[in-house]
FIFILUM-814616 format. One record per residue (C-alpha): residue in three letters; z, x, y. Coordinates in steps of 0.05 Angstrom, whole numbers, plus 32768, in hexadecimal, padded with zeros to 4 digits. Last residue first. Layout:
BEGIN
ALAZXY...
***
This chain:
BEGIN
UNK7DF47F957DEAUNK7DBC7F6D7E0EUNK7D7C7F827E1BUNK7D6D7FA87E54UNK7D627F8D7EA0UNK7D2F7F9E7ED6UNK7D057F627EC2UNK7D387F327ED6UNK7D417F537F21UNK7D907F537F30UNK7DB17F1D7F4DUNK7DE67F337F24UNK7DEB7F057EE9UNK7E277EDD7F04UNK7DF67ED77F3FUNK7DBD7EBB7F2AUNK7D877EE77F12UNK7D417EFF7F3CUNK7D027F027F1EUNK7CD07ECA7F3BUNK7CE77ECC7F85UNK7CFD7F177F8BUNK7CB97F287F7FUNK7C9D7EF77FA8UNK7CCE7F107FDEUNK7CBA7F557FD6UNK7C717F447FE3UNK7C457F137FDEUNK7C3F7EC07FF4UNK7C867EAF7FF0UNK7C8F7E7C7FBAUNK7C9C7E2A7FD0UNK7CD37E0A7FD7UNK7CF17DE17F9EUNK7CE97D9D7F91UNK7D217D6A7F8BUNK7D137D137F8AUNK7D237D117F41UNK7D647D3B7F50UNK7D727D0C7F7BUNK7D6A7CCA7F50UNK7D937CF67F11UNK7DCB7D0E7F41UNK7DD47CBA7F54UNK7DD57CAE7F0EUNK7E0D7CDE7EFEUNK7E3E7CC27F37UNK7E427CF67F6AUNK7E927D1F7F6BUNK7E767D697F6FUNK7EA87D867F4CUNK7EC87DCF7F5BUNK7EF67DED7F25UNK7F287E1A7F0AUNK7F5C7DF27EFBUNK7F907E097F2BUNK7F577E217F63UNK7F457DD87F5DUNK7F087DC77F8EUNK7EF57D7E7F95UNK7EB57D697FB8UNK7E9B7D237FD2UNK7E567D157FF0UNK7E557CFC8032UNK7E207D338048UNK7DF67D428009UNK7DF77D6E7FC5UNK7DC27D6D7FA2UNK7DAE7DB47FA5UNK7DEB7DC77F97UNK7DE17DAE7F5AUNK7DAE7DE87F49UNK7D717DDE7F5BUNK7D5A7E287F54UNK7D637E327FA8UNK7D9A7E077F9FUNK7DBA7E3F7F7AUNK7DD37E3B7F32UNK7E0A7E587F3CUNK7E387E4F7F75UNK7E427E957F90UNK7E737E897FBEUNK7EB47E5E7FCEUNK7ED07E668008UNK7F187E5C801EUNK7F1A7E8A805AUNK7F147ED48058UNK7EDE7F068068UNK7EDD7F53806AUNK7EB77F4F8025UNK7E857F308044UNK7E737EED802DUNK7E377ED27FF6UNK7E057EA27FEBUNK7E037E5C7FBEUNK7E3E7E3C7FEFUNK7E7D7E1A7FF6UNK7EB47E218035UNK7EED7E058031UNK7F127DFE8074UNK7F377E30809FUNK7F4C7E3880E5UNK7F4A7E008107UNK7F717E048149UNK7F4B7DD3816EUNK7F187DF98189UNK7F087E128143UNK7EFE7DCC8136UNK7EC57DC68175UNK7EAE7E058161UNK7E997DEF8116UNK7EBE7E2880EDUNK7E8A7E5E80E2UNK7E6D7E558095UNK7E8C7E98806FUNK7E597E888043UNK7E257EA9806FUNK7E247EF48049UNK7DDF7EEC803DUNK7DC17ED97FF9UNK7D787EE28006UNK7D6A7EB38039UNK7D247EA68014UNK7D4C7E817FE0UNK7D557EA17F9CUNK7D977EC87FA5UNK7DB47E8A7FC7UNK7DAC7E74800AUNK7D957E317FFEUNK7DD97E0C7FFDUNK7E0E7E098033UNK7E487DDF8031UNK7E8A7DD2805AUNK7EBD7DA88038UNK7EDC7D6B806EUNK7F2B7D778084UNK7F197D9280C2UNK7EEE7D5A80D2UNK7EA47D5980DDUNK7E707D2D8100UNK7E497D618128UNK7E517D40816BUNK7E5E7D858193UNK7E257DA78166UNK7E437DE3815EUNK7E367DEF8112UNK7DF17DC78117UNK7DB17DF18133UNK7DD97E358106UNK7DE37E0C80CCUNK7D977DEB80C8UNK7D7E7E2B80D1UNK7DB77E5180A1UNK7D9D7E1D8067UNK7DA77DD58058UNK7DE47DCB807AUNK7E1C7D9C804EUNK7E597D748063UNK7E847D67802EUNK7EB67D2B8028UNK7EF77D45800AUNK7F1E7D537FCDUNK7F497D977FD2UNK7F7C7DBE7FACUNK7F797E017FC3UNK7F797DF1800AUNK7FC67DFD801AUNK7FB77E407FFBUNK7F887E58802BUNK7F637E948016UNK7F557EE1801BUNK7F847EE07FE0UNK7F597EA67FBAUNK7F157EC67FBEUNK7EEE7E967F9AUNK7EB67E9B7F70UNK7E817E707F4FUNK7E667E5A7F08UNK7E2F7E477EE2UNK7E3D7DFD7EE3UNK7E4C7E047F2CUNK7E4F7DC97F4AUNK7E647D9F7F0BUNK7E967DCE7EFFUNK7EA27E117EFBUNK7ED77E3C7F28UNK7EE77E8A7F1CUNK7F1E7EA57F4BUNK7F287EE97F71UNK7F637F0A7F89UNK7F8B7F1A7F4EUNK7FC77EFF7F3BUNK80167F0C7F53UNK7FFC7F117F9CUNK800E7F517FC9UNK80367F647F90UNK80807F737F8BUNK808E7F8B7F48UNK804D7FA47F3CUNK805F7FDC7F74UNK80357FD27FB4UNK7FFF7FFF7FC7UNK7FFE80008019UNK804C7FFB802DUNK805B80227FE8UNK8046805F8003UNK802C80847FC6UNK803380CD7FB0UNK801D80E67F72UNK804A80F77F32UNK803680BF7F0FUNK801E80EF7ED0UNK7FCA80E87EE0UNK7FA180B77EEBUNK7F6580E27EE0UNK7F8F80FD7E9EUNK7F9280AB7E86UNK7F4980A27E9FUNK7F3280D07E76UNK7F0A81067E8CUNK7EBE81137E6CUNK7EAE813C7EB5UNK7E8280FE7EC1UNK7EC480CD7EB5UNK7EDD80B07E6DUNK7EFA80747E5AUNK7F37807C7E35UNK7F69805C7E64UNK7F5180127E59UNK7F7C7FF27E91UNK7FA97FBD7E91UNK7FE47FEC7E86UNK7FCF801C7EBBUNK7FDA7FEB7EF8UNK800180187F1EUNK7FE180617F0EUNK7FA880397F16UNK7FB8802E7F5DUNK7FD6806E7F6CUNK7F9B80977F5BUNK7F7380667F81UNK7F8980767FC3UNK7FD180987FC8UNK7FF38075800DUNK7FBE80A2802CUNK7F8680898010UNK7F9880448017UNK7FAB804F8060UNK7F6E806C807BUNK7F49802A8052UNK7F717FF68085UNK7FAD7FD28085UNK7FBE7F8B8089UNK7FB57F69804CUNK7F857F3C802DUNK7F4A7F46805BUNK7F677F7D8066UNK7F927FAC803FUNK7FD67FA88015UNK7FC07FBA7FCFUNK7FE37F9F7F94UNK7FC07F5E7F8CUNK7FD57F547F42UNK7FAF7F4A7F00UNK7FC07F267EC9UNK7FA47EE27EE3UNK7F6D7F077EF9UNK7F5C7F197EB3UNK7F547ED97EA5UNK7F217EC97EDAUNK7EF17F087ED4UNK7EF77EF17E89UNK7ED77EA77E9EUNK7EA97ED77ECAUNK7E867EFF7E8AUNK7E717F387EB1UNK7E337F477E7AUNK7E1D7F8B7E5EUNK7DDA7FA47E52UNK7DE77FE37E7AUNK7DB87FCF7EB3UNK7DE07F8C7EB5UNK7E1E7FA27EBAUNK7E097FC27EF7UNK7DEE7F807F0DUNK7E317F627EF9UNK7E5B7F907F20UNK7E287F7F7F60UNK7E347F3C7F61UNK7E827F3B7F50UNK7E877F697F85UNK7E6E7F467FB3UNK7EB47F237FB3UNK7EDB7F567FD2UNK7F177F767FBCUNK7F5A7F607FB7UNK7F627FA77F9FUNK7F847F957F5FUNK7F507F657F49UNK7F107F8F7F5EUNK7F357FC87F32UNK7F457F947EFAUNK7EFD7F8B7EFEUNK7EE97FD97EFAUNK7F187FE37EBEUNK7EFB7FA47E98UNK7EAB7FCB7EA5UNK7ECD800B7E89UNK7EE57FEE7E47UNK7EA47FC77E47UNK7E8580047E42UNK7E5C80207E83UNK7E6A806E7E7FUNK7E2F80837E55UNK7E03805C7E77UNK7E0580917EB1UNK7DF580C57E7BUNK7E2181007E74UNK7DFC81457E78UNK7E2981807E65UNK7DF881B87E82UNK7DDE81937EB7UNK7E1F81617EC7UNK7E3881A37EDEUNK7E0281AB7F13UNK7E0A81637F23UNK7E5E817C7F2EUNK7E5381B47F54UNK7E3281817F7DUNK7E6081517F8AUNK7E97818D7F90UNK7E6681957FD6UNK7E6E814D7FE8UNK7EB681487FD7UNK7EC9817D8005UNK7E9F815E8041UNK7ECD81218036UNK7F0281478033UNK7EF881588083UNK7F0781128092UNK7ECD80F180C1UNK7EC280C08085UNK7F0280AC806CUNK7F1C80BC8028UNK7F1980827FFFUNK7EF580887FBAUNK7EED80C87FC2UNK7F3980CE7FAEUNK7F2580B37F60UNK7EE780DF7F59UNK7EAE80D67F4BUNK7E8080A77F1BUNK7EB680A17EECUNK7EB980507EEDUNK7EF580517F16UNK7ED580757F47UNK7E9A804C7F4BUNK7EC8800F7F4BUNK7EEE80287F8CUNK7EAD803A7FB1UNK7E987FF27F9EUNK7ED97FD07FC3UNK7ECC80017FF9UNK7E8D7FED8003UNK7E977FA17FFEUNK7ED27FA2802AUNK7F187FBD801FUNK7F1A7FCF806DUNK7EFB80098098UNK7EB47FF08089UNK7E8780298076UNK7E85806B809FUNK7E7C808B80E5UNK7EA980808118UNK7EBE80448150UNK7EAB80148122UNK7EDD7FD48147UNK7EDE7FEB819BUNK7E947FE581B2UNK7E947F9D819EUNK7EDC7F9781B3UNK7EC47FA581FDUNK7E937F6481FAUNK7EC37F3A81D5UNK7EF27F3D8215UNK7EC57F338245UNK7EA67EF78227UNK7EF87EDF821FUNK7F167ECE81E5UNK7F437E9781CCUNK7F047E6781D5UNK7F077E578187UNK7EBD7E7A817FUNK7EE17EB581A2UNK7F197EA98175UNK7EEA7EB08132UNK7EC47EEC8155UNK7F0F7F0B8157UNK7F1C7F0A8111UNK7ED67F0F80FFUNK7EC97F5B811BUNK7F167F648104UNK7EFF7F5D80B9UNK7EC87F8580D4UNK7ECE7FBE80DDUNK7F087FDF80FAUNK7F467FD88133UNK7F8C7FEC8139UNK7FBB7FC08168UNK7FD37FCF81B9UNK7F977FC781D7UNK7F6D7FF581ABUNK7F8180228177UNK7F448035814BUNK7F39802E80F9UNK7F17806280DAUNK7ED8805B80B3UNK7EDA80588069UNK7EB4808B8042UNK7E6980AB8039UNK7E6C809C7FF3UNK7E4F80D27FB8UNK7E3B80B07F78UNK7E2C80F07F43UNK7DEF80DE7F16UNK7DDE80F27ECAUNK7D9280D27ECFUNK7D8F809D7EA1UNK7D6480777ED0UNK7D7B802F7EC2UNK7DC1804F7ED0UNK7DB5806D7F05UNK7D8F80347F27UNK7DC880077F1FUNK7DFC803A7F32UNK7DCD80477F79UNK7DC280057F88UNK7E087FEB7F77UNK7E2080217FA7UNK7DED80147FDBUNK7E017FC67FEAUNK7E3A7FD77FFEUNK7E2F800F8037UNK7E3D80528011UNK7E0C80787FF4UNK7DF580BC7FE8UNK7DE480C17F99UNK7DED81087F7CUNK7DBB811D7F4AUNK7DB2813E7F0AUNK7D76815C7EE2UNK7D4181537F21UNK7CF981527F20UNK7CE381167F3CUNK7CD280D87F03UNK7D1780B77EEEUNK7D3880C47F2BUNK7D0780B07F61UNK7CF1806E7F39UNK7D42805C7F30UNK7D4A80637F76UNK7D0980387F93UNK7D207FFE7F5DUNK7D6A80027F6CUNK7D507FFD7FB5UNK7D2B7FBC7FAEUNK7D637FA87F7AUNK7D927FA77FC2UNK7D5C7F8E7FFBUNK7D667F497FF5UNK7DBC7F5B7FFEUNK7DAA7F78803EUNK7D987F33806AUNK7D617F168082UNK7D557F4180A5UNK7D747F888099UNK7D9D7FAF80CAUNK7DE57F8E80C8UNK7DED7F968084UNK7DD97FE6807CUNK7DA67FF78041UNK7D87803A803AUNK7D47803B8017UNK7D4680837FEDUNK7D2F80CE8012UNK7D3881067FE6UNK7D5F814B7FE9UNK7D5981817FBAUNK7D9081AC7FABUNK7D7F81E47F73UNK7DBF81F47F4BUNK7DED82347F3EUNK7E2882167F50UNK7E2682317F91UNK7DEA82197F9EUNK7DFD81D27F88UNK7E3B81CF7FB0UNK7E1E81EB7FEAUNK7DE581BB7FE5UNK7E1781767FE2UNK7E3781968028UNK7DF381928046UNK7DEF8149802AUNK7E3481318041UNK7E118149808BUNK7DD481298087UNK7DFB80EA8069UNK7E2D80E980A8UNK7E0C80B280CEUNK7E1580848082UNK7E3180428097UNK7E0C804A80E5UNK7DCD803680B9UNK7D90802880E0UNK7D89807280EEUNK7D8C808180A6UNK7DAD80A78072UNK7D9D808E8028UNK7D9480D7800FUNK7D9080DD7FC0UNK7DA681287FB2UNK7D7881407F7AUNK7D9A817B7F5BUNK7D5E81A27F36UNK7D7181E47F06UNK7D5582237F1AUNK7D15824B7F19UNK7D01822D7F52UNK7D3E82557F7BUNK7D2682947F55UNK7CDF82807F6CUNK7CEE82937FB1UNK7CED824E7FD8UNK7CC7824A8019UNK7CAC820A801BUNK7C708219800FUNK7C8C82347FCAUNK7C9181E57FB2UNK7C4F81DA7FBFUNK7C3882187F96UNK7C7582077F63UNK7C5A81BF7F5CUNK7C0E81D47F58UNK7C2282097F1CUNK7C4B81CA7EF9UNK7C10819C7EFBUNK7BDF81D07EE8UNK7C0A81E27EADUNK7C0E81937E9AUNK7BC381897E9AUNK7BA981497E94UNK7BB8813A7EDCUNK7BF7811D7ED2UNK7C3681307F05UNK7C7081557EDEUNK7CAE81337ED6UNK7CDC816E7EC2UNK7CC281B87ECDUNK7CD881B97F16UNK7D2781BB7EF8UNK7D2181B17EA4UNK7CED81AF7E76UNK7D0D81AE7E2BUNK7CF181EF7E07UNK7CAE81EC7DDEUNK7CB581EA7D99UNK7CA481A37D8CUNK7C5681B47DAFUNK7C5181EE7D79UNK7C6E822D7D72UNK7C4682687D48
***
């Protein structure tokens, strides 16, 4: 006689049954439902591929998920699987007020519930735009559910006027010179229609790129999905061997937590490093950290920078595009490159090393896109760690997206109190503001009702911009897109929001920044920070909601920005 221990594991509709105090009622409802829909019970008989669709009509990033997804089912089916496709919150920058980064753990929390409790035993995760990658891995991971990350891909960049065109690094480029008066109305009018010209993420080594490269690196598919371009025909091909590959991850299951070591997590910055990638990163690396009880320590982000070089040529630090990086040899190339620095045991889905993903350096790779070590785009990598009395917790700094000249600064700060008081000030013809003063902007931070936008690429004051300034430092508690550049620093940590010291900070006041030595003072006499921190109070809760939510739970930044209950203990 066999007893409740005896009973086989429940796997494809038998997982996750709904409680009604009878689990073979639960399970005969399910298949009745289920057979409505006009599966033979041969196909319910078979294991569940849940394919996590993020496709959206307010997300132009991912107008090709219906169509990755029907390529997804082939590979499942074929493989012997049962696809089943669910909808998740899809997350596209432009579409979401007040901005998409608010809106990140909100869909880690909706992806992890859909994964842990439907029946599925694998999934693929559709993503793409930035913040749906971290999303995705973080909710993955949290889940447990062995889960395949499938991009949508870059967009392509477009000839126009006599240079080639994409989103956005050019989008700023030439909103910058409008702003300067070296464009016409007419003229930014037809670019508008002339810079995402086809489906996919940002064509340059933005935020989603910069995480499709991690994920890749990380072993959560494969190294050439990392790049190929959305409207390419491969891209189709890796959907449906995404697929095959959940139905593999059935039999031979391999736990997304599995593949977060520290060895892994090092690889992943030393990717961001190499890349020149883009400073969300950081955020969003720590948050998936995070879920596996690991910490991005950012002092180590910082010395392993200085071992790291820029070897990839694209913008906002180079010139080219993402078409170009995976045809001068993607990521294969790239570690192949840098494979000394790298941990080369860590293991991929398939349980590949990365030393056979790498493979023998046989491959291809156009040396105008992926330089050789010997001749770098930069000799270190492209980000910076700063502390100081500004940010005792720390900050970041994308120094090859910056201005060198401005490295080593000490200058009287102007400061906005928050994207209202920025937006009624910037342009303000008698704004008192030099181009050698130190733009700030504090409450718009993780915590702040802002949400951490991507605003700390502060517009250059049009009257200076008018004058042929085109850079200045730049300080802030939020974030930039990865398409930016400028000399920004981001991320300052604690947030105003908090009361941090940037809270403190006011007009007149004095900053230094020291890329050399690694910090950023606020130069206020001691008493003085005492009298105004006295005189502080913080803004008051949301009412209900998200935003309370997000209000009493969220981290700082070097922590993720994730949601503090959401997180495991340490390891």
């Amino acid at each position: 006689m066999t007893g409740p221990a005896d009973k086989p594991k429940a796997f494809g509709l038998g997982r996750n049954a709904s409680n009604y105090g009878d689990p073979d009622f639960a399970l005969y409802l399910r298949r009745s439902f289920a057979k409505s829909m006009g599966y033979s019970q041969a196909m319910l008989d078979k294991p569940v591929v849940g394919i996590a669709d993020t496709g959206s009509d307010y997300n132009n990033c991912h107008r090709t998920a219906p169509e990755l997804i029907e390529a997804v089912k082939r590979g499942v089916l074929a493989a012997g699987g049962l696809p089943l496709a669910f909808p998740t919150i899809s997350i596209c920058e432009p579409s979401l007020s007040p901005c998409s980064m608010h809106y990140r753990n909100l869909m880690a929390l909706d992806t992890e519930a859909m994964l842990a409790n439907q029946p599925m035993d694998a999934a693929v995760l559709v993503g793409g735009c930035d913040k749906t990658v971290p999303a995705q891995l973080m909710a993955a991971i949290s889940a447990g559910t062995p889960s395949v990350m499938l991009v949508v891909g870059p967009m392509l960049a477009q000839s126009f006027a006599g240079e080639r065109l994409s989103a956005c690094t050019d989008c700023r480029r030439y909103w910058a010179r409008y702003r300067a008066g070296d464009v016409s109305s007419e003229r930014i009018a037809t670019l508008e229609g002339k810079l995402a010209t086809t489906a996919g993420t940002c064509g340059v080594m933005g935020t989603a790129s910069t995480m499709a490269c991690i994920a890749s690196t990380l072993g959560f598919m494969p190294l050439d999905a990392a790049s190929a371009p959305a409207v390419h025909a491969d891209r189709l091909r890796m959907a449906e061997e995404a697929g095959a590959q959940a139905v593999r991850l059935i039999h031979k299951p391999v736990s997304p937590l599995s593949l977060m070591t520290q060895g892994n997590l090092d690889n992943a910055v030393r990717v961001l490093l190499a890349l020149g990638g883009s400073t969300n990163a950081v955020v969003h690396l720590a948050a998936i950290a995070g879920r596996a009880g690991l910490s991005l320590d950012l002092r180590r982000l910082d010395t392993l920078s200085e071992t790291t070089p820029v070897l990839v040529d694209l913008k906002p630090t180079g010139e080219g595009y993402m078409e170009d990086f995976h045809a001068a040899g993607g990521m294969q190339a790239l570690l192949w490159e840098i494979r000394d620095l790298l941990d080369l045991e860590t293991l991929d889905l398939d349980g590949v090393t990365l030393r056979d993903r790498i493979g023998d350096g046989s491959h291809f790779v156009d040396r105008k896109i992926i330089r050789a070590r010997d001749k770098p785009v930069s000799p270190v990598g492209g980000l910076v760690t700063l502390y100081g009395s500004l940010a005792p917790d720390g900050a970041i700094l994308k120094r090859s997206a910056a201005t060198e000249s401005l490295f080593e600064t000490e200058a009287r700060c102007l400061v906005f109190d928050g994207l209202a008081d920025l937006s009624n000030r910037i342009d303000d013809p008698e704004l008192d503001v030099l181009a050698t003063d130190i733009l700030v902007l504090k409450n718009a931070g993780p915590r702040s009702p802002a949400g951490m936008p991507e605003a700390g690429y502060l517009p250059i004051p049009k009257k200076l911009a008018r004058a042929g300034v085109k850079d200045m430092v730049r300080i802030s508690d939020c974030r930039m897109s990865g398409t930016a550049f400028g000399t920004i620093v981001l991320h300052v940590a604690p947030e105003a929001s908090v009361g941090g010291p940037l809270a403190l900070a006011q007009t007149g006041d004095r900053i230094r920044l020291s890329v050399k030595d690694r910090r950023i003072e606020l130069l206020v006499e001691e008493a003085e920070m005492t009298r105004r921190r006295a005189a502080w109070s913080p803004a008051p809760a949301p009412a209900r909601g998200w935003d309370r939510l997000v209000h009493e739970q969220v981290t700082q930044a070097p922590q993720g920005a994730d949601l503090a209950f959401m997180l495991p203990p340490a390891r």
